[in-house]
C-alpha positions as CSV (number, residue, x, y, z in Angstrom):
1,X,90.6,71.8,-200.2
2,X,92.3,68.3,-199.5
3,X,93.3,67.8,-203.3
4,X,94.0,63.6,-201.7
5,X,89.9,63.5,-201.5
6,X,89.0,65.6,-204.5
7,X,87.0,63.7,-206.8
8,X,88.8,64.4,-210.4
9,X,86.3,63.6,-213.6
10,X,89.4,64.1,-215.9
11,X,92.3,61.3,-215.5
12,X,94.9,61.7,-217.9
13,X,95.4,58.7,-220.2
14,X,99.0,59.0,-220.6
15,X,101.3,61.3,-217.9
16,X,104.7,62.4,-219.4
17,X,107.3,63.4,-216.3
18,X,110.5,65.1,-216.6
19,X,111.9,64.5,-212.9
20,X,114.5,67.6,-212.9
21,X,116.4,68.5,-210.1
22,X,118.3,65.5,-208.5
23,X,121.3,67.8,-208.9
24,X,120.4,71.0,-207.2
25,X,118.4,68.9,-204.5
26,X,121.6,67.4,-203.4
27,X,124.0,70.5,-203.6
28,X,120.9,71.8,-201.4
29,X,120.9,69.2,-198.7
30,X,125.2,69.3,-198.9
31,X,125.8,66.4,-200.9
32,X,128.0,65.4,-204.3
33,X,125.8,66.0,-207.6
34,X,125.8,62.5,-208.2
35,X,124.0,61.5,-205.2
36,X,121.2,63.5,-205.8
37,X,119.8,60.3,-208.6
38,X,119.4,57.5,-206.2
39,X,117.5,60.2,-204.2
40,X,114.6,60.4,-207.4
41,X,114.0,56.9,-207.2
42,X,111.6,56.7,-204.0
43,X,109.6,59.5,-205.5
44,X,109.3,57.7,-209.2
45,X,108.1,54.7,-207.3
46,X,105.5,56.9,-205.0
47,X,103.9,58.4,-208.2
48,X,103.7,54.8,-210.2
49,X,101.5,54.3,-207.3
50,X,99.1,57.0,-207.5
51,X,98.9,57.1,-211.1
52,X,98.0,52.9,-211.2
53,X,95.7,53.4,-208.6
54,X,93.9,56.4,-210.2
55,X,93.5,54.7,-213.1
56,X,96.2,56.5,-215.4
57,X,96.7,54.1,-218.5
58,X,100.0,55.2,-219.3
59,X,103.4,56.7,-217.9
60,X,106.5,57.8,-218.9
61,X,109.6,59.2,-217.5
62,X,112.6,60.7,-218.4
63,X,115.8,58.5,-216.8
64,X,118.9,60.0,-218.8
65,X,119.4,61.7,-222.3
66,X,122.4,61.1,-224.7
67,X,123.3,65.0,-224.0
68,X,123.1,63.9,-220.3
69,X,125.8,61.6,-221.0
70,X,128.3,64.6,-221.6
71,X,128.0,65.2,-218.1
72,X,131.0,64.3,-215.9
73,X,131.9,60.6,-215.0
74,X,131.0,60.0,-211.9
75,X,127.5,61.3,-213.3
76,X,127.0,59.5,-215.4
77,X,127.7,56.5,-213.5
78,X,125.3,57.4,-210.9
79,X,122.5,57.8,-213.3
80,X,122.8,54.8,-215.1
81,X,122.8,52.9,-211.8
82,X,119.8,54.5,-210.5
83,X,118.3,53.7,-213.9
84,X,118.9,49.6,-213.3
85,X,117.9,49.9,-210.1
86,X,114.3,51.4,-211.0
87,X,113.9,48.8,-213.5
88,X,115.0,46.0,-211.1
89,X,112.6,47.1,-208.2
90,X,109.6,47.6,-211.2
91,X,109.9,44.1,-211.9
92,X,108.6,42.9,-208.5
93,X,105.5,45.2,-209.1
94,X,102.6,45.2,-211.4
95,X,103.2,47.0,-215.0
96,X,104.2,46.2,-218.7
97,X,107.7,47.9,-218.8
98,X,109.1,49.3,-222.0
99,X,112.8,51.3,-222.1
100,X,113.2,53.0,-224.7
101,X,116.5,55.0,-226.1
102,X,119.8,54.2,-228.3
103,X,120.1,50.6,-227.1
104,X,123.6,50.4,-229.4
105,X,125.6,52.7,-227.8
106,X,128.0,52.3,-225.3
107,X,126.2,54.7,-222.7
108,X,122.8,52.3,-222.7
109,X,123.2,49.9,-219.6
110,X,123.7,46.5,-220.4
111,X,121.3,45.3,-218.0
112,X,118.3,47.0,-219.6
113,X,119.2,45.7,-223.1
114,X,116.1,42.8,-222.1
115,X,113.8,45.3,-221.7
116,X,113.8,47.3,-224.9
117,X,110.8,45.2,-226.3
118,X,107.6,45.6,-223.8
119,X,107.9,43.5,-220.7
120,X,105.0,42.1,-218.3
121,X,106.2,42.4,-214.5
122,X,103.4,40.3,-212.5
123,X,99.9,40.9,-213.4
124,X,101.2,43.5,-215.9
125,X,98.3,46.6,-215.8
126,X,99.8,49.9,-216.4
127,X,102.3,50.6,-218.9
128,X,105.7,52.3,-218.2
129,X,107.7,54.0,-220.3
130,X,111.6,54.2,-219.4
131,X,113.7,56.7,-221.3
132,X,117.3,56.1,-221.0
133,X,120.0,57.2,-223.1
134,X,117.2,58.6,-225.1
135,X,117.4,61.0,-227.9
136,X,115.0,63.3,-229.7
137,X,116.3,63.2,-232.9
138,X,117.6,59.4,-232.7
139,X,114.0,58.8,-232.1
140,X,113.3,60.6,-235.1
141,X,115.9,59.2,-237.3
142,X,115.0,55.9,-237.0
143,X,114.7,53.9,-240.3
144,X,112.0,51.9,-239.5
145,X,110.0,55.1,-238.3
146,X,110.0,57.3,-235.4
147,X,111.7,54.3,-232.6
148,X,108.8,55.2,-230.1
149,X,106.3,54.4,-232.3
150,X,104.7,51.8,-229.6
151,X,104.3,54.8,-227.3
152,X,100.9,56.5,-227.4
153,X,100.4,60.7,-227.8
154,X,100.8,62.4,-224.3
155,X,97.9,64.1,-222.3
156,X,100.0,65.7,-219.2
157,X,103.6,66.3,-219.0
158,X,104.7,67.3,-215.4
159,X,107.8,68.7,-214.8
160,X,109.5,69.1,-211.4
161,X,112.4,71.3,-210.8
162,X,111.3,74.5,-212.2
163,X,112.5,74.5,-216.0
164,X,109.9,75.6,-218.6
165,X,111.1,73.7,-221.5
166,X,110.6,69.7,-222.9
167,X,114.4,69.0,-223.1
168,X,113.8,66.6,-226.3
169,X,110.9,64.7,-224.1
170,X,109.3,62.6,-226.6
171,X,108.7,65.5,-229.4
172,X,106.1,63.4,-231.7
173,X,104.3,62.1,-228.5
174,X,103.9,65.5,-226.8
175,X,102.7,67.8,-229.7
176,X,99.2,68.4,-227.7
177,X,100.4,67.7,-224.4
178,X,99.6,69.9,-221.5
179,X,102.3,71.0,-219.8
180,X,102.6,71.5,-216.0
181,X,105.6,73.4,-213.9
182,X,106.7,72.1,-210.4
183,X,108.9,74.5,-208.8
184,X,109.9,71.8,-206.1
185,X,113.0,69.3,-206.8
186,X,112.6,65.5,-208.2
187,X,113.7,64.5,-204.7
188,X,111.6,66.6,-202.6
189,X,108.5,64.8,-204.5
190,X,105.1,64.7,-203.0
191,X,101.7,63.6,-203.5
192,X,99.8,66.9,-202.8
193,X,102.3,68.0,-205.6
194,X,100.8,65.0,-208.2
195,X,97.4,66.2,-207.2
196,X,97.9,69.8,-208.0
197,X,98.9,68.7,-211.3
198,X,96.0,66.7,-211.7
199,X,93.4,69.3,-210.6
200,X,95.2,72.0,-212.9
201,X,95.0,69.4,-215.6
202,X,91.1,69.6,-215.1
203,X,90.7,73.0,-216.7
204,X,92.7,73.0,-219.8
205,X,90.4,73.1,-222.7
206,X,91.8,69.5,-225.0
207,X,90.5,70.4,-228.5
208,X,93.2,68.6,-229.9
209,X,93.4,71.9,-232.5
210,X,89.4,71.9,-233.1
């Protein structure tokens, strides 16, 4: 069955992504570690698409984590770039941007510090959540309440690279989130890959605990 023509009568609301793998994708394909982030960028932009254009209301995805930031220099470097380089190619697009993570440290890009309120790019439409320099338990510890209160409660959370844990991903957010597995690397990202989410997504019983 071409999943590309398959008529879905579930759409998530809200699609939680964890895009794991830039690392061993570029070891793979005989590169340096810290090439492998500019690589995920393409594919982050290739799945905005198809969840705006299947109607997906809401999407977030994991840039970088504060325990990502322990990671060697040049690492860390690289991600943060590719992080500001996502946002700056978002804003000639269609969406309501919000990044969200420990703004007040030294580790969150400068160049995003505009962003941490929600932001219209053009005619605005989908909402996209930016994690970066993000911490569970800073989101937790905030004292005005959980800091990602203004994101809503996940329905999907896909996860590419093969890993079978949330890594901190939004803990409040994804307490009844489904949770789907994508062997393949970030980088090697396609859309029959999205779809086989989607159409896995379409037999999970959502009682929400009833």
């Amino acid at each position: 069955m071409d999943l590309k023509k398959q008529k879905f009568k579930r759409v998530p609301r809200h699609i939680g992504v964890i895009p794991d793998g830039n690392r061993r994708w570029a070891v793979n394909c005989g590169l340096e570690k810290k090439d492998g982030y500019q690589h995920g960028i393409n594919p982050g932009f290739k799945l905005y698409e198809l969840c705006r254009d299947m109607g997906v209301e809401e999407l977030t995805l994991y840039g970088f984590t504060v325990d990502n930031t322990k990671r060697p220099a040049e690492q860390k470097a690289a991600f943060k770039q590719a992080c500001v380089d996502a946002v700056l190619e978002l804003s000639k697009r269609d969406a309501e941007l919000l990044v969200m993570g420990n703004d007040k440290s030294p580790s969150f890009p400068e160049e995003l510090k505009n962003y941490t309120k929600r932001t219209k790019f053009g005619k605005g439409g989908i909402k996209v959540n930016f994690l970066v320099n993000y911490g569970w338990d800073w989101d937790l510890k905030n004292e005005n309440g959980i800091a990602s209160k203004d994101i809503s409660r996940i329905d999907l959370i896909m996860r590419w690279g093969g890993m079978r844990r949330l890594s901190g991903f939004l803990p409040v957010q994804s307490v009844y989130a489904d949770i789907y597995v994508l062997d393949e690397f970030w980088p090697e990202f396609t859309e029959e890959q999205f779809y086989r989410g989607i159409a896995w997504y379409q037999n999970q019983d959502v009682t929400l605990g009833g």
